[in-house]
Legacy VTK file of the C-alpha trace (Angstrom):
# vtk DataFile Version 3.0
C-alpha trace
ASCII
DATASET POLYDATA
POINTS 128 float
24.348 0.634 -9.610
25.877 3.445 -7.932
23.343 5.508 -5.637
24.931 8.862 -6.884
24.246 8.321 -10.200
20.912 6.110 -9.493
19.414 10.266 -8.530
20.531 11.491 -11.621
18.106 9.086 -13.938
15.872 6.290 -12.067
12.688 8.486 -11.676
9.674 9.628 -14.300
9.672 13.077 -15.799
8.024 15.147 -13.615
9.881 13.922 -10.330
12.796 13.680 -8.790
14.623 10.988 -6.620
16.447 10.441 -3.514
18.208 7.511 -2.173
17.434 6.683 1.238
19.082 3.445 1.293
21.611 1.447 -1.074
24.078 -0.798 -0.209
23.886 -2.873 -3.368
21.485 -5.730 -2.030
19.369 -3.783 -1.110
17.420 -0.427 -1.480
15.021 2.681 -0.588
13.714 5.422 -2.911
11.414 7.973 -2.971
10.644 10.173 -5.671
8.717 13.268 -5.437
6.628 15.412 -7.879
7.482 18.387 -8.962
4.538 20.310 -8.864
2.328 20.231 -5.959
-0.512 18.950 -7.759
1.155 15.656 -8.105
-0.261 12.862 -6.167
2.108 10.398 -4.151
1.440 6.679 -3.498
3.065 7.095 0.275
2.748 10.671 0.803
0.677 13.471 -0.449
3.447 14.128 -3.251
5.711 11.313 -2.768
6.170 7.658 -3.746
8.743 5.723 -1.739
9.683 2.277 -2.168
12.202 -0.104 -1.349
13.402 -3.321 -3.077
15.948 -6.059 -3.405
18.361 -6.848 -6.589
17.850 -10.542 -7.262
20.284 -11.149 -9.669
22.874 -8.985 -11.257
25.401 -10.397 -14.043
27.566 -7.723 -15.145
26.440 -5.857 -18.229
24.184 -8.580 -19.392
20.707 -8.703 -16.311
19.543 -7.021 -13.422
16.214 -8.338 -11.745
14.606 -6.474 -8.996
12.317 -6.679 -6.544
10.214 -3.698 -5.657
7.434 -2.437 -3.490
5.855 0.710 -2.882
5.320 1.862 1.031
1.563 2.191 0.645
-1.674 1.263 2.408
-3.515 1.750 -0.783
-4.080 -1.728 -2.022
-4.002 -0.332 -5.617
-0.192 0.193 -5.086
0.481 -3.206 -2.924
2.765 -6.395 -3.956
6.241 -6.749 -5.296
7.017 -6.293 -8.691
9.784 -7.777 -10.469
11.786 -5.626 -13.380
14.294 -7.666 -15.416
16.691 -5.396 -17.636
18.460 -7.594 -20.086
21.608 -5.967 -21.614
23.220 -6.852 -24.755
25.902 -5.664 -27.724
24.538 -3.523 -30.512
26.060 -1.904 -33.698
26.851 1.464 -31.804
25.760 0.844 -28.305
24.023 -1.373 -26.599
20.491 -2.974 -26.771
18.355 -3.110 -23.283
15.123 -4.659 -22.947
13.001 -4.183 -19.411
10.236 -6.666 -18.480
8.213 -5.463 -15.994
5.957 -8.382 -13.776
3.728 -7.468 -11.092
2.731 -3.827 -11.560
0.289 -3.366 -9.252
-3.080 -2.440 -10.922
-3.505 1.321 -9.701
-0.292 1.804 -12.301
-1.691 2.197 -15.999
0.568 0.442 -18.251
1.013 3.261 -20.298
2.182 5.246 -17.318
4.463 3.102 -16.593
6.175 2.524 -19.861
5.925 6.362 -20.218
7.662 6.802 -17.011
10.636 3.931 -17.960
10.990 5.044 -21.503
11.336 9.393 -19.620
14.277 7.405 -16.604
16.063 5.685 -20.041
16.493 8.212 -21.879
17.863 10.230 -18.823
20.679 6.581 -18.435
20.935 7.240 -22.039
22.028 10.504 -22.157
24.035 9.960 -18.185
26.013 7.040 -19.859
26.924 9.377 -23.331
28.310 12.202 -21.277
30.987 9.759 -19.965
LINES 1 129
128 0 1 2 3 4 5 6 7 8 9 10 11 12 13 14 15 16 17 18 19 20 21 22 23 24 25 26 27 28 29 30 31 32 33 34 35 36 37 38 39 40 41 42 43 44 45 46 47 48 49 50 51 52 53 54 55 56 57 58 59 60 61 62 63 64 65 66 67 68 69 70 71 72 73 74 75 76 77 78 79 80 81 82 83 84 85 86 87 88 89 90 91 92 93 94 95 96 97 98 99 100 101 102 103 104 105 106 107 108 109 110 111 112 113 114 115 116 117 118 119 120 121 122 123 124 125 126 127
């Protein structure tokens, strides 16, 4: 929830992230290939978004709202990701629902590209 740690693990392999925006309502992101082969949803190498947090109930649900700046209608309409938190033997359990991905995103994209941004909060969060 804090933007200068939100840069160090919200974004796929392969990119990288900077916060434009976040005041903890709201939000805007863009993240950026690395290579230059890498093809952006707003730009030629860039995907920028913005969203809203729609609930948030400390260390137990965040829901969030977000869109992709994009005339492509492949890559239009909100979509809503709902991380559920909760105690494990060791750590904690998380489970992310993901409604609305627009259909230019291939599922198994984007679970690749949440499962590469968790285990970067994974390894953030065991470093403190």
């Amino acid at each position: 929830m804090e933007p200068d740690k939100v840069v160090q693990w919200k974004f796929p392999a392969g990119m990288s992230c900077e916060v434009h925006e976040f005041d903890g309502e709201t939000f805007r992101i863009s993240l950026t290939y690395d290579t230059l082969d890498g093809v952006g949803k707003t730009s030629a190498r860039t995907d920028t978004y913005h969203g809203r947090f729609e609930r948030l109930v400390p260390n137990e649900r965040v829901v969030e709202v977000d869109e992709f700046e994009t005339s492509d209608p492949a890559f239009q309409g909100e979509m809503t990701i709902t991380i559920e938190l909760a105690d494990a033997p060791g750590g904690t359990d998380l489970r992310a629902v993901h409604e609305g991905v627009p259909s230019g995103i291939a599922p198994a994209d984007n679970e690749a590209g949440w499962r590469s941004a968790l285990d970067r909060l994974a390894a953030l969060l065991e470093r403190r």
